[in-house]
N, C-alpha and C positions, 0 to 999 in steps of 0.2 A: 504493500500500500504506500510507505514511505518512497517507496523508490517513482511509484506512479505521478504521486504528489511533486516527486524535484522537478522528473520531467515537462509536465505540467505546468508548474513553476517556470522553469527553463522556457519553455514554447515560449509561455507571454512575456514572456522578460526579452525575448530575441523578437517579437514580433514589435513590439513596444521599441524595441533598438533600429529595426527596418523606418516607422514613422519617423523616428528622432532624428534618422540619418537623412529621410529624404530631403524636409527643409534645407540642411544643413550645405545643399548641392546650389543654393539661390544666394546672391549677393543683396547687400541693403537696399539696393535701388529696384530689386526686383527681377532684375538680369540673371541668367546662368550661368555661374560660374564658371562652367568648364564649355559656354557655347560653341561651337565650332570646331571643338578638340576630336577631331578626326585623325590626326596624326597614329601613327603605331603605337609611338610611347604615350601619346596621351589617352586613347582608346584602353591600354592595357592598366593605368591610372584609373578610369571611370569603370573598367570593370573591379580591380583592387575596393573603389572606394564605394560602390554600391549593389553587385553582386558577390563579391568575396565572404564574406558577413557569413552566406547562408551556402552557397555551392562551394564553396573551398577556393585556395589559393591557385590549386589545378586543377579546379570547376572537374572536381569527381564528387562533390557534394560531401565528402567530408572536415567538416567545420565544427564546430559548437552546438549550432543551431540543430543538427541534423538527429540530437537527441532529442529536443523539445518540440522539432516540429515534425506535423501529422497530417495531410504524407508527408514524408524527409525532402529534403530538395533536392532535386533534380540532376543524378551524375550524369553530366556531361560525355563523359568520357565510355560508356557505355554505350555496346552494339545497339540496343533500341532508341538510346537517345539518334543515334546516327539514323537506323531507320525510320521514326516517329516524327523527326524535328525537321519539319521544311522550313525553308530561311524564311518563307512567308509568315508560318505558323510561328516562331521567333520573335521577327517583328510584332505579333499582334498582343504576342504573350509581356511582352518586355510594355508595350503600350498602355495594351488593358489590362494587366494584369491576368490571374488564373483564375476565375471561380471554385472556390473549400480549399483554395490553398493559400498559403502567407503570401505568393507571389500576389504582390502591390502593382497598381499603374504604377506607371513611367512616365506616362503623357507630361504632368505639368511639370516635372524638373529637368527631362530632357529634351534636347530637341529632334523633330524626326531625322537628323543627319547622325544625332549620335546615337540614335537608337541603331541607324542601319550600320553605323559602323560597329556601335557593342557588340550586334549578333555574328557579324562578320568573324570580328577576332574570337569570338566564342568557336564559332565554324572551325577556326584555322586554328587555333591554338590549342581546341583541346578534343573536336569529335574526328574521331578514325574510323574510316573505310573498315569495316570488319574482314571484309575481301572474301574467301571463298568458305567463310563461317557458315557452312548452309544450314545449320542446324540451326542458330540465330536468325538468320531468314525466312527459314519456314518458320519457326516460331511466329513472326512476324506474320507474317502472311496467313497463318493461321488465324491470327486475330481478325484481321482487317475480312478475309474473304469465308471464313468455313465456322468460325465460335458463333455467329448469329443462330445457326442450326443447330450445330455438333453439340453447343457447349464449350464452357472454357475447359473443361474436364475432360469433354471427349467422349464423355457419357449418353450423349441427347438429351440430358435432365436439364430440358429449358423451356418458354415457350413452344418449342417447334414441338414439343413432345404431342402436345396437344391440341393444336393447333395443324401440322399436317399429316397427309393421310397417305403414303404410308408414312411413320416417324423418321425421325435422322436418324443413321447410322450409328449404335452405341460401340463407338472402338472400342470398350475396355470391356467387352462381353466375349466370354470365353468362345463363342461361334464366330464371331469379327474374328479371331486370332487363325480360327481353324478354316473359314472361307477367303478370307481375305490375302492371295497374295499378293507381292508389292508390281507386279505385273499387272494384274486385278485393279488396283489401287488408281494406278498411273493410267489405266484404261479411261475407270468412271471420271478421275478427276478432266481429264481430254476430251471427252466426246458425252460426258452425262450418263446419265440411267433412265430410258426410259419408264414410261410410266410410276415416276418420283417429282420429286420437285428438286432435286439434283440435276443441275443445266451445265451444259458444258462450260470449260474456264479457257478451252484453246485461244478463244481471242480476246483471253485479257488476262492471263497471264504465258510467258514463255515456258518453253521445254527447260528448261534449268529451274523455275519458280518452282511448276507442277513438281518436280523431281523433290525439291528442297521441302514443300509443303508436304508429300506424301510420306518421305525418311523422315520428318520431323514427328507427323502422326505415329505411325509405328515406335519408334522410340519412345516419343513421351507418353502414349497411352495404350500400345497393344502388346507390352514388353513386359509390363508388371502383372499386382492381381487387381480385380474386376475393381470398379469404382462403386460405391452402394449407389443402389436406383433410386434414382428422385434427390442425388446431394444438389447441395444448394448451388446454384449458378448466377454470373452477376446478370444470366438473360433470365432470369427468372422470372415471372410477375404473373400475378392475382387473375384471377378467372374473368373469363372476357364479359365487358360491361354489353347488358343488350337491348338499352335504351338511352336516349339521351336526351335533353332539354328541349322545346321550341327552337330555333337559332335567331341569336340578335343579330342584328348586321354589322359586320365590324369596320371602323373605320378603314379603310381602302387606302388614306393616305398617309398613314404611320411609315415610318423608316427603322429600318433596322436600328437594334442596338448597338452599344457602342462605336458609334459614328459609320461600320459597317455601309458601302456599296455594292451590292450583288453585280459579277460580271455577266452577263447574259449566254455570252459564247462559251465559255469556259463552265458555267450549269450544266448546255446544254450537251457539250462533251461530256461529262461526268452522268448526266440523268440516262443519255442514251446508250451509256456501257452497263449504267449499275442498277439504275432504277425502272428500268423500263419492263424486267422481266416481270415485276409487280403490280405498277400503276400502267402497264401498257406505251407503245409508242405513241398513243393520241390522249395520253395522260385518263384514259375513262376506265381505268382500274382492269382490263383484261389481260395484263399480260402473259406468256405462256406459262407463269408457275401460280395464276390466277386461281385456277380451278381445284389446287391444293390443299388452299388459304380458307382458313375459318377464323374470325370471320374476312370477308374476303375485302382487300387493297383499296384502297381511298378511290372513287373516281372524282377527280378534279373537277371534270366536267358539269357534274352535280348543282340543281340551286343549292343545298347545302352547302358545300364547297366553295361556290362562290360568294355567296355572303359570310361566312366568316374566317376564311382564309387569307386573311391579308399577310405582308410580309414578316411581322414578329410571330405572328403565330406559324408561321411556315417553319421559319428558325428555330421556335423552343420546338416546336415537333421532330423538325431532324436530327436538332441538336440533344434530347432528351429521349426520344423514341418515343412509343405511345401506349401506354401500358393498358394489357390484356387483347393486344396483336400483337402481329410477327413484325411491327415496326421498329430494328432499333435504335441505339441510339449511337448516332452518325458521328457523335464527339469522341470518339474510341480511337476513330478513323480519319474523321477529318478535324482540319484547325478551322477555324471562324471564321475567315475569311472564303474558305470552299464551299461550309455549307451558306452564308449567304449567296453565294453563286449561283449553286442548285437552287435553292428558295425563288432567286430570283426569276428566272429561267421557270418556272414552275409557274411564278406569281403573273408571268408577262404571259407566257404560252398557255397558258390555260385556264387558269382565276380569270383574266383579263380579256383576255383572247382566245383565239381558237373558235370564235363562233360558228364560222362553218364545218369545221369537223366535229363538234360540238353539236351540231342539230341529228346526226347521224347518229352518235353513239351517245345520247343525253338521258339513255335510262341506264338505270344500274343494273350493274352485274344481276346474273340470274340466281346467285345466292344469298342475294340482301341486297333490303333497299336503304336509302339513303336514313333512314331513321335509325339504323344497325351502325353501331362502331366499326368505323372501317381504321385500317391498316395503312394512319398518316394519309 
């Protein structure tokens, strides 16, 4: 208990040293101190005097703080930081700060040139290329593309359990160990299984991905023993709701959080790789793993839809997922700046627009109508 209590102690005493410190970056007049210190050496000074504190002096996050704070800060110098941390998601993080974590805005003590330069030298000075780590990589790729189904366990003790028909694949069951070769493996993960909601990955991940994601399956959960059925997963959540309110109409012309711009092209790259196989190419919820889904994928299309789907609510839905569907939550995967993009891209092509394909495909899915919780 004592020892809980220092820690404890320790966090707010180091979060409490983060506020103290950020004034401390401002001159009397109200100027920045360190304005325009873009330099090497000065860049390596502004990270010393206001990320050092909590990521360490070789931004591998061990410092002081990394007892008291919960999560610990962020090692740098780690294979998932490398794979997780785009220089975009960086910037936005160092800007806005983290949501549940001590990472603080940036915005009002530095300027956006020292922000680009902080993450820079963070880039260069301390995250490494893992290289042909593939087991680090499928790990990674597991996350972003197969735990929405599988599980973070690899059990299918998640949403999908119950939610599709047939379930996801439990690796750690003693028949996965006795059916499943890694020939097998690298087959479904290529070309899909029919009749599943398992889609093929050939065109959006490479023969090296596939390769790394399927050695990483096997090792970390078809090697040991069985995982208990129904263990807790962070996809887990509550029995699907099967009613919902009137709908108010939400204001249409709200802007993203934190100062967020949604790219429209860059959405629409992303929704037409990743989202489509759900909410369909004309956004009216049929995609081909449509007929799966219980309850079944948002159609956009929808009067529901469009009256309250303006652009913040587009964002906490992707950014959160949508609990008691197979929607999840895209902030696992993406930085904030992406899922504005997709949102956006959503919010224009189809909330907005889309009227004429919209009059063609404007009833709902033949498994629920618009009054039914759909799936974001």
């Amino acid at each position: 208990m004592h020892k809980y209590m220092r820690h404890a102690l320790c966090g707010a005493a180091w979060i409490g040293l983060l506020w103290l410190m950020a004034p401390a970056a401002w001159a009397s007049d109200g100027v920045p101190r360190a304005a325009a210190a873009t330099a090497p050496d000065d860049v390596a000074q502004l990270y010393r005097r206001h990320c050092a504190a909590c990521h360490g002096d070789r931004g591998d996050g061990r410092s002081r703080a990394q007892f008291g704070l919960n999560p610990p800060p962020r090692d740098f110098t780690s294979p998932e930081a490398w794979y997780e941390l785009s220089h975009e998601r960086m910037l936005t993080s160092i800007k806005y700060g983290r949501p549940g974590t001590a990472m603080v805005a940036w915005e009002k003590q530095l300027s956006d040139a020292e922000i680009e330069a902080l993450a820079g030298y963070i880039r260069q000075a301390f995250m490494r290329d893992p290289g042909d780590d593939s087991l680090h990589r499928g790990k990674q790729l597991y996350k972003r593309q197969c735990s929405a189904c599988h599980g973070d366990r690899g059990n299918g003790a998640s949403w999908a359990k119950n939610s599709l028909n047939p379930s996801p694949r439990d690796f750690t069951a003693p028949e996965s160990r006795a059916e499943l070769t890694r020939e097998r493996m690298l087959t479904s993960v290529t070309h899909g299984r029919p009749g599943t909601a398992m889609m093929p990955f050939k065109g959006r991940l490479s023969e090296a991905e596939i390769t790394a994601v399927v050695d990483y399956i096997r090792a970390e959960f078809m090697s040991g023993e069985p995982s208990a059925a129904g263990a807790p997963s962070a996809h887990a959540l509550p029995p699907p709701v099967t009613s919902e309110a009137p709908p108010e109409p939400a204001d249409m012309t709200l802007a993203f959080p934190h100062g967020l711009t949604g790219d429209y092209k860059r959405g629409r790259a992303f929704y037409m790789e990743n989202c489509y196989t759900c909410h369909g190419r004309r956004g009216d919820g049929r995609g081909p793993r449509a007929s799966f889904i219980k309850p079944p994928p948002r159609n956009f299309l929808g009067e529901r839809s469009r009256q309250t789907l303006n652009r913040p609510a587009l964002y906490r839905a992707i950014f959160n997922g949508i609990n008691g569907t197979v929607m999840p939550a895209w902030s696992r995967v993406l930085d904030e700046q992406q899922i504005a993009d997709v949102a956006e891209f959503v919010f224009q092509e189809f909330i907005q627009g889309g009227s004429g394909a919209g009059a063609a495909t404007q009833q709902a899915p033949a498994s629920g109508g618009e009054g039914k919780k759909k799936a974001l």
